[in-house]
GULO-724949 format. One line per 5 residues: number of its first residue (from 1); their letters; for each residue x, y, z of C-alpha. Coordinates in steps of 0.2 Angstrom, whole numbers, padded with zeros to 4 digits. Layout:
N
NUM = A = X:Y:Z; ...
END
This chain:
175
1 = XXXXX = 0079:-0032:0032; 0071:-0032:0052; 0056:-0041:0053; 0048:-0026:0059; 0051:-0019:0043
6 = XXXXX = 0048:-0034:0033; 0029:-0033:0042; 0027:-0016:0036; 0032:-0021:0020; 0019:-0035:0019
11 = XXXXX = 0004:-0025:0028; -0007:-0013:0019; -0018:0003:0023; -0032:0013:0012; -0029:0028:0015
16 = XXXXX = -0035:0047:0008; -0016:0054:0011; -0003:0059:0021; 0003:0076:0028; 0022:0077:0031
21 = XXXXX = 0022:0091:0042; 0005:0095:0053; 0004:0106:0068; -0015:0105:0071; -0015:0087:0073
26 = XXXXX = -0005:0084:0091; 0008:0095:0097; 0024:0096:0088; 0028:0092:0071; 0018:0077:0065
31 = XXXXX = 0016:0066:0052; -0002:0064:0049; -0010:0048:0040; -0028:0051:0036; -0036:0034:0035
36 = XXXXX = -0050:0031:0020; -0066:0025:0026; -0077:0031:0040; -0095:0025:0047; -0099:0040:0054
41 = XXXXX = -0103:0053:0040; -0105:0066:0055; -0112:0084:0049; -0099:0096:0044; -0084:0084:0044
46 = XXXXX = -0070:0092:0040; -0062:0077:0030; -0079:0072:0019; -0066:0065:0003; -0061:0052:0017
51 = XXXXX = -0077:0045:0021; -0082:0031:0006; -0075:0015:0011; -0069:0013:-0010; -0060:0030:-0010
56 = XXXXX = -0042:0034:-0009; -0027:0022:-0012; -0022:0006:-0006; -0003:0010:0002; 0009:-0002:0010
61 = XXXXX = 0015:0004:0027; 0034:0003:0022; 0030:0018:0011; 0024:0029:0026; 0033:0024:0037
66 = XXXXX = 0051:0028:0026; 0042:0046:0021; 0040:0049:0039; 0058:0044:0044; 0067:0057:0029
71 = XXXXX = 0060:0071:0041; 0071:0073:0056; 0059:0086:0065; 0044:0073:0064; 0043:0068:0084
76 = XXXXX = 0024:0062:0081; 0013:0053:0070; -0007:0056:0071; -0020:0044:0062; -0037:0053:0058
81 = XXXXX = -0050:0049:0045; -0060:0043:0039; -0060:0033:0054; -0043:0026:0059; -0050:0011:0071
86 = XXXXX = -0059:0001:0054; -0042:-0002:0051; -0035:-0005:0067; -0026:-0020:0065; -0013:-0011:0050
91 = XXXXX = -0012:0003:0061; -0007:-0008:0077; 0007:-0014:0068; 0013:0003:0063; 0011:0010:0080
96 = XXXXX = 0022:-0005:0089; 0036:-0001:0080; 0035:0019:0079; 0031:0018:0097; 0048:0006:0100
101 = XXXXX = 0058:0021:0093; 0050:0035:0104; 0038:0045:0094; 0022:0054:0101; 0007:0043:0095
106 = XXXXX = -0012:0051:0093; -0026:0045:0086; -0042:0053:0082; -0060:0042:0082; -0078:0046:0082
111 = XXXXX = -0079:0030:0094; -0079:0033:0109; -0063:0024:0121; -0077:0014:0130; -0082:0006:0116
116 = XXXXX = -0066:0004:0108; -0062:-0005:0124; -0073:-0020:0120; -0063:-0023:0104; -0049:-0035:0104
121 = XXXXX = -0041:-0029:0088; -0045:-0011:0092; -0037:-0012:0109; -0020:-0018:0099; -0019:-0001:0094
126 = XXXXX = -0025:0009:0109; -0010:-0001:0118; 0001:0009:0107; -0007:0026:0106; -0003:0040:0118
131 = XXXXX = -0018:0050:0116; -0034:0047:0108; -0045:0061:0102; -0062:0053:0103; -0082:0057:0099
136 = XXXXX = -0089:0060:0083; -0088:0080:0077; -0102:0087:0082; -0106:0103:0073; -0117:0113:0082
141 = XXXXX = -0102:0109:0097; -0091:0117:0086; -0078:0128:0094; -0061:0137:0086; -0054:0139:0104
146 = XXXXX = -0051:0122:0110; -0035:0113:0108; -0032:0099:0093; -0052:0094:0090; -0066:0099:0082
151 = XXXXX = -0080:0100:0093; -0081:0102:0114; -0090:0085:0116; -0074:0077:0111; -0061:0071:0124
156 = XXXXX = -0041:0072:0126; -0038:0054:0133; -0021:0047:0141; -0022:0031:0133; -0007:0024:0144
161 = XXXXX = -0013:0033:0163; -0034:0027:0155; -0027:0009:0153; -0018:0008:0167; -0030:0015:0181
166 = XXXXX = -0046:0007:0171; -0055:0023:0168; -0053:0037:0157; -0041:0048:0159; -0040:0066:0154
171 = XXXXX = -0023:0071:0145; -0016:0088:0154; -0014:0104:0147; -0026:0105:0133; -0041:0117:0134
END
């Protein structure tokens, strides 16, 4: 066995599930991994199983990662919540490798990508992620006609063009 896989045999996530196939959750088919546990309890949330810290079930990443790799038509993989950047540092190490063999990597938070930025072990993960969804739902900034979020205070961010050029950086193409 690689020692990638070995280290996603040896690192666990809590989690509330897993969708195989999702098409609201980035563009493309995606495997979605909803993360347990979220801080932010925001009004109308749209995943309110995922939000106690004690919920869902304790998985190990070698068992979402081989689900994913049994669908050929998977080219992306989205965390949402619960709150995907309380675990972070699991997620980091699943994103490293799934980023190594080319697929389209999102991530939702109710953070926003400022403050992530002053996390050490959140920034191991935004160094992976393609596109982060960020801001806490908002409800009464709910809208059905924008593209892949809940609410229009949220943002579309190029993780890699945000990094790079030190400021954040709108993704192209989304309304």
């Amino acid at each position: 066995m690689s020692p990638e896989l070995k280290l996603l045999e040896n690192t666990s996530l809590r989690i509330a599930g897993a969708v195989e196939e999702s098409i609201v959750d980035g563009p493309g088919i995606r495997y979605t991994i909803f993360t347990q546990g979220c801080p932010f309890r925001c009004k109308g949330c749209h995943n309110p199983q995922s939000q106690p810290l004690v919920g869902g079930m304790e998985v190990k990443l070698i068992a979402l990662y081989n689900e994913l790799k049994r669908n050929p038509l998977v080219t992306g993989v989205t965390f949402s919540g619960g709150e995907p950047f309380i675990q972070a540092r699991a997620l980091a190490v699943m994103a490293r490798i799934l980023r190594a063999e080319g697929y389209s990597l999102w991530s939702y938070t109710g953070y926003l990508y400022e403050k992530l930025l002053q996390d050490d072990i959140c920034m191991e993960l935004l160094k992976e992620l393609d596109v982060l969804v960020d801001g806490p739902f908002v409800q009464a900034k709910a809208s059905m006609d924008i593209d892949f979020r809940g609410s229009t205070n949220q943002r579309i961010i190029d993780v890699q063009k945000s990094l790079a050029q030190d400021k954040v950086v709108l993704a192209e193409g989304f309304k």
